[in-house]
N, C-alpha and C positions, 0 to 999 in steps of 0.2 A: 451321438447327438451332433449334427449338423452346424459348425459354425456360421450361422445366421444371426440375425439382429435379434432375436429372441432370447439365441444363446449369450450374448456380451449382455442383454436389457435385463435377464435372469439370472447374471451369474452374480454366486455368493457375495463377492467386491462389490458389485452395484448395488445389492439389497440393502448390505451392511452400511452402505457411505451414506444411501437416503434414508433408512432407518434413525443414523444418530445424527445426521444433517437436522433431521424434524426439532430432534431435542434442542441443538443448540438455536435452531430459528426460536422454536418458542421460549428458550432463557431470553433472547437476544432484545425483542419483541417486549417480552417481560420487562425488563430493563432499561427498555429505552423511552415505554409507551410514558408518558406523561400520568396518566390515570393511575398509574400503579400508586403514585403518592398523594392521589388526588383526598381530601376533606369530604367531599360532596358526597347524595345520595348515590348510590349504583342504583342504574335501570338498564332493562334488556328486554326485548320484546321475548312475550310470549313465557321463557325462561323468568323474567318478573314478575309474572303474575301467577304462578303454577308454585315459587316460593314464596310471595308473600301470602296468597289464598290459604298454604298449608303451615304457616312458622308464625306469621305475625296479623296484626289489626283485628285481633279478637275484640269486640263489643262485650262493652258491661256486664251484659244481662246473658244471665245462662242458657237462657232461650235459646237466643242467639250464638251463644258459643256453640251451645251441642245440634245446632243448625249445619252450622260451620263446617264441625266436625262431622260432621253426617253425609255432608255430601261432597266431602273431599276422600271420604273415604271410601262413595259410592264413585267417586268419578276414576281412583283407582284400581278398581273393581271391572268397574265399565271397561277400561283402558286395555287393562291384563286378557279380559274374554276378548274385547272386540280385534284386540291385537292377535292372538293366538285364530280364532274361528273367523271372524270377517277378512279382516287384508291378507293373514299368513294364508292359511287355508285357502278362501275362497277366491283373496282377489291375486295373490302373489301365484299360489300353487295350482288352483282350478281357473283361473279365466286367463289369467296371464301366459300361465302355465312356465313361469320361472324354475331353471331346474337347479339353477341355487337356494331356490325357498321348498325344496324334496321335502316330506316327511317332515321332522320337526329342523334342519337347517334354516338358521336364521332365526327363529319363533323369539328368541329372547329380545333379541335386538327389534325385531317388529312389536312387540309388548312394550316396551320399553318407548318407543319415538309414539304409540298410542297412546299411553297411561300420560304422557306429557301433553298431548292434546288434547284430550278429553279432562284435564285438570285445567288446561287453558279456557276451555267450553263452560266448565261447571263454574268457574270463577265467575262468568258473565249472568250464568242465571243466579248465583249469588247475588253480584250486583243489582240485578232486578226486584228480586227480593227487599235489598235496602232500600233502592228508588221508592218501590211501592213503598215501605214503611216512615217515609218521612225523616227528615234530622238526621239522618245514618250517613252522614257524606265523609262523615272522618273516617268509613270504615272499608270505603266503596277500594272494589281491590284494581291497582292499577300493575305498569312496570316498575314502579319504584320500590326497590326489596326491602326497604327500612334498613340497610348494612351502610359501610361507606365502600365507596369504590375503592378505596385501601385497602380494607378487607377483603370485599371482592377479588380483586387481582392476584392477592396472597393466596386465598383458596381455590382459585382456578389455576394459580402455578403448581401447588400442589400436582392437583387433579392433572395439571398437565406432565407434568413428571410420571406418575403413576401411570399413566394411558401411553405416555411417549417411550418411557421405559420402560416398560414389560413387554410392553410390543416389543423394540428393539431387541431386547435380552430373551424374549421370543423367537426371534430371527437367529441370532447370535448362534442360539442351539440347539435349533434346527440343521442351520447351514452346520454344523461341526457334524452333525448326527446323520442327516444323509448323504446319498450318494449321486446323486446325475452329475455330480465334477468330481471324478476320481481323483483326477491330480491336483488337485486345489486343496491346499491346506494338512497335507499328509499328515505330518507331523502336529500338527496344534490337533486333530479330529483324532488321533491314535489317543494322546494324551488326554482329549476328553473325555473317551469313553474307556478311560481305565479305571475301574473298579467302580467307586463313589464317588471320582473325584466331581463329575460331572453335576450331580445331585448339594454335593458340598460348597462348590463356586459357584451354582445357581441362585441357592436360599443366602450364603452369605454375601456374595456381591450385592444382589437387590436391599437387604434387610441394611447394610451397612451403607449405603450410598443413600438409600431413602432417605436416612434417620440424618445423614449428615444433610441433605437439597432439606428436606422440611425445616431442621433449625439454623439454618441460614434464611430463607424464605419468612420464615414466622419472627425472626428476631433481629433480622436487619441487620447482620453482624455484620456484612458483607457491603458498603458503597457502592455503589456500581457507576454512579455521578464520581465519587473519587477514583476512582481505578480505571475509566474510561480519560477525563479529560478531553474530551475533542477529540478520540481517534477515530470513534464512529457515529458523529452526528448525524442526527435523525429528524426525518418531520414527517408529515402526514402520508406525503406522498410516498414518500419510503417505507414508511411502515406498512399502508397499503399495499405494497407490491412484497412485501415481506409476508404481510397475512396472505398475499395471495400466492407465493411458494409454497409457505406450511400447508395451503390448500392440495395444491396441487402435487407436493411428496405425499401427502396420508392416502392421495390416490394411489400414487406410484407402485406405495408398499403393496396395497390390494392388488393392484395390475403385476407386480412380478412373481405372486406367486403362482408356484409350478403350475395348479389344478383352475387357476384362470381361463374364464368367467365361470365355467359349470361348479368348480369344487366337488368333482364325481368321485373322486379318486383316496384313496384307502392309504394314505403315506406311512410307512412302517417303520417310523418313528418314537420312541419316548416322550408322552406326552413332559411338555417343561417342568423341570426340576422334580420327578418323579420315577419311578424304576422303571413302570409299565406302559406299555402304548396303549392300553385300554382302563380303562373305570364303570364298572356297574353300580347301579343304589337301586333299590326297590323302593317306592312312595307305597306306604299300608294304608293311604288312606286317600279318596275322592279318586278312585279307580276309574271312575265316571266322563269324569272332566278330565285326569290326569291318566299318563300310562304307569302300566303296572312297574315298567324295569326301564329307567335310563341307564344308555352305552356312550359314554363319552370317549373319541378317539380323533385324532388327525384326520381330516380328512383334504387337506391340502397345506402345503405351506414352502 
């Protein structure tokens, strides 16, 4: 491999530094934002009204609940098909003809940002529904999620731990486990792939680091106002340009992997914390809609 700007922008050291850079922006960010402590209601576009529609402001009358219920359950319905057959399919795979949206690549993650819009859609013809009905206005579904933004912040740190670090600890063993940098890491990559150890320090570093980040997070054992004092004062502006790093590493990480933009390629690797680089399952049932045998394996990273 050619040392070129590809090779330093891809190498293990650069993956690894913006992979756990992400985490501490978003402790940092966490910690600093003022909201995290905030009393008030939490609202987010779009995101607020897809959880209150599904969790809260159920009306008295059963009618109305199993209404409710009905069509949050049609709009994730909607969501899952139109995700899979409309945009994967037709609009990613046949018009666009993306060759990271192949076959089923990507299909989850397009289900997923779908079933969120089509719950944001369905909330509105709900609202319609109350308009027509009169008196309904305590129930009309808006951005404000009924939580406080205290809670909020807490379960998005969560969440963000969990997405920041697995990815990370994703990367972490990867890079130990292949090869395009032979000389990098000799010795730590020999050791990791001896015997179990690899499988061992996978499930227990994540299981034991979560459990420690969520009960600090959920129990405030932790100041973060006492153990700063003034070393890293923060305001709007700062944090704005903080949220717009974490933006632009969660790219980075997608942009240094190896099989960047296509993701064509077969990396013959150990899927994480697991012995095999492949997984099958058979689905027995909705053959129809669903295929008979998912093959889960690396196919970039």
């Amino acid at each position: 491999m050619d040392k070129d700007f590809r090779y330093y922008f891809q190498h293990p050291w650069s993956r690894l530094v913006v992979a756990y850079l992400v985490i501490f922006f978003n402790f940092l960010i966490f910690a600093e934002d003022p909201v995290s402590h905030s009393q008030t209601e939490a609202n987010v576009i779009v995101v607020g009204n897809c959880f209150s529609f599904v969790t809260n402001k159920y009306p008295e009358s059963g009618g109305w609940r199993c209404l409710k219920v009905l069509l949050w359950l049609l709009a994730i319905l909607t969501g899952l098909i139109a995700g899979k057959f409309l945009f994967h399919q037709r609009l990613f795979g046949q018009l666009l003809r993306l060759k990271m949206f192949r076959e089923d690549h990507g299909s989850w993650m397009t289900m997923f940002f779908s079933t969120i819009l089509f719950l944001f859609i369905f909330s509105h013809i709900y609202n319609l529904f109350l308009i027509m009905a009169g008196n309904m206005s305590a129930y009309i579904i808006t951005d404000f999620m009924g939580i406080r933004n205290e809670n909020f912040m807490k379960v998005a740190a969560v969440g963000t731990w969990m997405g920041d670090f697995v990815t990370a600890w994703m990367v972490t063993d990867m890079m130990l486990q292949d090869k395009p940098y032979p000389d990098w890491g000799k010795s730590a990559r020999a050791f990791w792939k001896k015997g179990n150890v690899r499988i061992i320090l996978f499930w227990t570093v994540l299981f034991t680091l979560t459990s420690v980040v969520v009960l600090v997070i959920t129990t405030d054992w932790i100041s973060w106002d006492k153990l700063n004092r003034g070393f890293l004062p923060s305001d709007e502006v700062s944090r704005a340009f903080l949220a717009s790093f974490i933006l632009v590493f969660d790219l980075l990480i997608v942009m240094q992997d190896w099989e960047f933009p296509h993701f064509m390629g077969d990396v013959e690797v150990n899927l994480p914390g697991l012995p095999s680089a492949h997984m099958q399952f058979k689905v027995p049932y909705f053959q129809k809609i669903l295929k008979e045998e998912y093959h889960i394996h690396i196919t970039g990273m």
